[in-house]
Backbone as a chain_set.jsonl record, in Angstrom:
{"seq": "XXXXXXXXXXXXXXXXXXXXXXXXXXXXXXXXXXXXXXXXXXXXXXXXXXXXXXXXXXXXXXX", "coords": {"N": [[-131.602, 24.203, -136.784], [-130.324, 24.74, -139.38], [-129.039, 27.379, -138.056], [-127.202, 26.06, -136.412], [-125.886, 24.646, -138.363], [-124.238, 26.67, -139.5], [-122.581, 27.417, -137.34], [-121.056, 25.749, -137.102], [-119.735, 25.843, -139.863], [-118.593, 27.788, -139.773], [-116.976, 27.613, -137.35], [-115.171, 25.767, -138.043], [-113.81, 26.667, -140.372], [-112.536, 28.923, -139.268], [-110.698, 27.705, -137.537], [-109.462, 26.218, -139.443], [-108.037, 28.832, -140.2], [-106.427, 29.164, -138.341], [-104.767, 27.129, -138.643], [-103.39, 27.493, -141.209], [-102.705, 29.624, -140.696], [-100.672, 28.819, -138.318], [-98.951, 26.91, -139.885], [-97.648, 28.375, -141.672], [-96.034, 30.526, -140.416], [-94.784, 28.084, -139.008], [-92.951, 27.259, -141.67], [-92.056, 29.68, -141.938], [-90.339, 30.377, -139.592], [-88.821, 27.936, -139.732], [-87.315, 28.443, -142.333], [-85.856, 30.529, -141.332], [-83.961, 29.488, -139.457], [-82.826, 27.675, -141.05], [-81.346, 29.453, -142.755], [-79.931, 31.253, -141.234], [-78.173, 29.102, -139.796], [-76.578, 28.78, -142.496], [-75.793, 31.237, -142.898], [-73.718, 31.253, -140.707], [-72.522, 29.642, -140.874], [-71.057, 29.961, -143.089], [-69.645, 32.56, -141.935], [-67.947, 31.343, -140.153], [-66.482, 29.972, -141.993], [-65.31, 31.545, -143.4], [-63.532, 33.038, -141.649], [-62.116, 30.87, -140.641], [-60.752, 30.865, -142.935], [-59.359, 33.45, -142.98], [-57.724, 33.119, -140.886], [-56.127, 31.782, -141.15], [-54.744, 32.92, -143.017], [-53.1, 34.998, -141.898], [-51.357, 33.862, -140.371], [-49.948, 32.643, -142.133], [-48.502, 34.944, -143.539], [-47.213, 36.305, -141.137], [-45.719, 33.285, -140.92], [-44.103, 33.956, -143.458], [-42.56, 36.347, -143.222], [-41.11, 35.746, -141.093], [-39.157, 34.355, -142.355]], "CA": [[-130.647, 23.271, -137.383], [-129.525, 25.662, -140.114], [-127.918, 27.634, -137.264], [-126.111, 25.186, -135.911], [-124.416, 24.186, -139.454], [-123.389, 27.835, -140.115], [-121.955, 27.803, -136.877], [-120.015, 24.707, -137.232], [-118.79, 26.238, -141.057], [-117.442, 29.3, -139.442], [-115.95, 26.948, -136.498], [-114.223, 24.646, -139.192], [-113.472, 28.219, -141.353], [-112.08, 29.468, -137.857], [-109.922, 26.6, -137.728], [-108.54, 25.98, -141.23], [-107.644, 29.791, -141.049], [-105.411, 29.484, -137.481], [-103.919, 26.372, -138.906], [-102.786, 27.662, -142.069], [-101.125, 30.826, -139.766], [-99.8, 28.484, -137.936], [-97.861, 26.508, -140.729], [-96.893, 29.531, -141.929], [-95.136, 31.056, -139.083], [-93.469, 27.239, -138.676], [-92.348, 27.141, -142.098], [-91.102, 31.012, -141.891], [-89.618, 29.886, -138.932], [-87.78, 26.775, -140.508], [-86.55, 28.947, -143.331], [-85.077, 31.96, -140.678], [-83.312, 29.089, -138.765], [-81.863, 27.384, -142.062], [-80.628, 30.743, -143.257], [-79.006, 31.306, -140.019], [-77.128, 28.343, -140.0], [-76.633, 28.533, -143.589], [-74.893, 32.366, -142.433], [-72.948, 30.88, -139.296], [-71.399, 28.608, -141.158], [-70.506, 30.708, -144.409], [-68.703, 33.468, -141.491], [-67.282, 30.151, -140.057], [-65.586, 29.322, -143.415], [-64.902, 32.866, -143.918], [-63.048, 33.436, -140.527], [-60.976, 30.002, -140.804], [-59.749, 31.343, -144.151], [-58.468, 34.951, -142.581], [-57.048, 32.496, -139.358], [-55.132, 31.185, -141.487], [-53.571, 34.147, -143.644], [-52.11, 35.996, -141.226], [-50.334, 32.616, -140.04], [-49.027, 32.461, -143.413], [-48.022, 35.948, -143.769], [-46.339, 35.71, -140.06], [-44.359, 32.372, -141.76], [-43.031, 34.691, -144.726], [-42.023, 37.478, -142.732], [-40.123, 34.98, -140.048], [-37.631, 34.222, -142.83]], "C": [[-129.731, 24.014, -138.362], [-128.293, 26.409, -139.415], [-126.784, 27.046, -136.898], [-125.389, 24.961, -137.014], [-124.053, 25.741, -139.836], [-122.384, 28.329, -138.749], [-120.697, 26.674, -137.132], [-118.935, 24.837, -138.78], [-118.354, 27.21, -140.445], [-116.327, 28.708, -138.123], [-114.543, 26.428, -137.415], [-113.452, 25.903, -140.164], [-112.24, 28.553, -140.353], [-110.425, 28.886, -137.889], [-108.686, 26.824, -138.567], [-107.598, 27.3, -141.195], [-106.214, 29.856, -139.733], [-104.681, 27.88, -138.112], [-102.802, 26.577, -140.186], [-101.856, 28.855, -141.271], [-100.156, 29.961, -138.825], [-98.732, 27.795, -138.734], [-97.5, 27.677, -141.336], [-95.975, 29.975, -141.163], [-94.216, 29.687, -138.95], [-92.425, 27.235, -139.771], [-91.175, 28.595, -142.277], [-89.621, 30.709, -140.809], [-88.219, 28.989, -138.957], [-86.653, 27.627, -141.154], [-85.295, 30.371, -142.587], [-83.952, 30.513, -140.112], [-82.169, 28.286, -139.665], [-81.132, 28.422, -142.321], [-79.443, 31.072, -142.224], [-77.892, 30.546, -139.828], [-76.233, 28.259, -141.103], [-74.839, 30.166, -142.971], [-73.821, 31.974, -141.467], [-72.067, 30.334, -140.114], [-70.296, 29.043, -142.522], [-69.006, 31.707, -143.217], [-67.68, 32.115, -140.856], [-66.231, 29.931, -140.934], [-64.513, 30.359, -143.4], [-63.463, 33.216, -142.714], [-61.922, 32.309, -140.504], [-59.752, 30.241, -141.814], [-58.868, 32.853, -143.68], [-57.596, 34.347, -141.492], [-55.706, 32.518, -140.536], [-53.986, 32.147, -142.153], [-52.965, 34.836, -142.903], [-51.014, 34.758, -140.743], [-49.587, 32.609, -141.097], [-48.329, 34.136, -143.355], [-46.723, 36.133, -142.554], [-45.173, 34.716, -140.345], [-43.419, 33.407, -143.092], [-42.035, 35.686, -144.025], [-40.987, 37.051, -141.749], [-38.764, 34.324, -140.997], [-36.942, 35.232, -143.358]], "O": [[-128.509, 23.95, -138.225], [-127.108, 26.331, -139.74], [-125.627, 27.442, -137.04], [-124.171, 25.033, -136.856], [-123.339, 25.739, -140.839], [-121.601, 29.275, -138.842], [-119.522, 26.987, -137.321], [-117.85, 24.279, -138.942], [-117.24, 27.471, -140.899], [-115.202, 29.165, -137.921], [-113.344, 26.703, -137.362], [-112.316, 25.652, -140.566], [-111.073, 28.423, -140.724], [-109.368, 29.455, -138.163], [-107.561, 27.314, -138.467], [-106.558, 27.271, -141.854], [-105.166, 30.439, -140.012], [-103.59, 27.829, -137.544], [-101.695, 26.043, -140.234], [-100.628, 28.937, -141.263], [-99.007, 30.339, -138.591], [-97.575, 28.007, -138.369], [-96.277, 27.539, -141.356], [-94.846, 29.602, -141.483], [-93.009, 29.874, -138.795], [-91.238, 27.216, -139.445], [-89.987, 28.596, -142.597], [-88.419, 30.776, -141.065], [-87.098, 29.174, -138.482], [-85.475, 27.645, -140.797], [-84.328, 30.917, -143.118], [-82.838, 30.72, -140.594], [-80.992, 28.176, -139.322], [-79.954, 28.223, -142.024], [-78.242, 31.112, -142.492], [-76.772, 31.042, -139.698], [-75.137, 27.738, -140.899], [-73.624, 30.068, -142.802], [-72.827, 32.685, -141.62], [-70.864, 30.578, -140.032], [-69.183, 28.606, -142.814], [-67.805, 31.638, -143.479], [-66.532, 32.098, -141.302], [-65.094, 29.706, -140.517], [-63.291, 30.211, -143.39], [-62.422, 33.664, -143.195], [-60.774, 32.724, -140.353], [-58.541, 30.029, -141.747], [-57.772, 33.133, -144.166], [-56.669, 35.068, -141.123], [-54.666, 33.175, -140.589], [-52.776, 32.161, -141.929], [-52.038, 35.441, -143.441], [-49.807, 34.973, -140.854], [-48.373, 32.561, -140.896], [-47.201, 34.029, -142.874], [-45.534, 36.117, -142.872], [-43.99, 34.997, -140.153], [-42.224, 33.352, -143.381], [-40.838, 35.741, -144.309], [-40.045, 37.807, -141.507], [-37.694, 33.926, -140.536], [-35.772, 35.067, -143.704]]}, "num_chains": 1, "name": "protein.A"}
């Protein structure tokens, strides 16, 4: 009987320890895919703002 509950604490141990790697890895996960978007959208910004300056510079130079 003893056996059996030290196997069932190292099952439940077992467990607990692939569940916590697994929320780990999702929230790493989460945080790479926020960042990402977070980046996309910053060069996004970044890239609308250079569209546009040369359009303007193009208008100065056309008068």
């Amino acid at each position: 009987m003893f056996g059996l509950r030290e196997c069932v604490v190292v099952v439940v141990a077992e467990t607990a320890v692939v569940v916590v790697a697994v929320v780990v890895v999702a929230v790493v996960v989460v945080v790479v895919v926020v960042l990402v978007v977070v980046a996309r959208f910053i060069t996004l910004m970044q890239q609308k703002q250079t569209d546009v300056k040369p359009e303007a510079l193009e208008n100065c130079r056309s008068y």
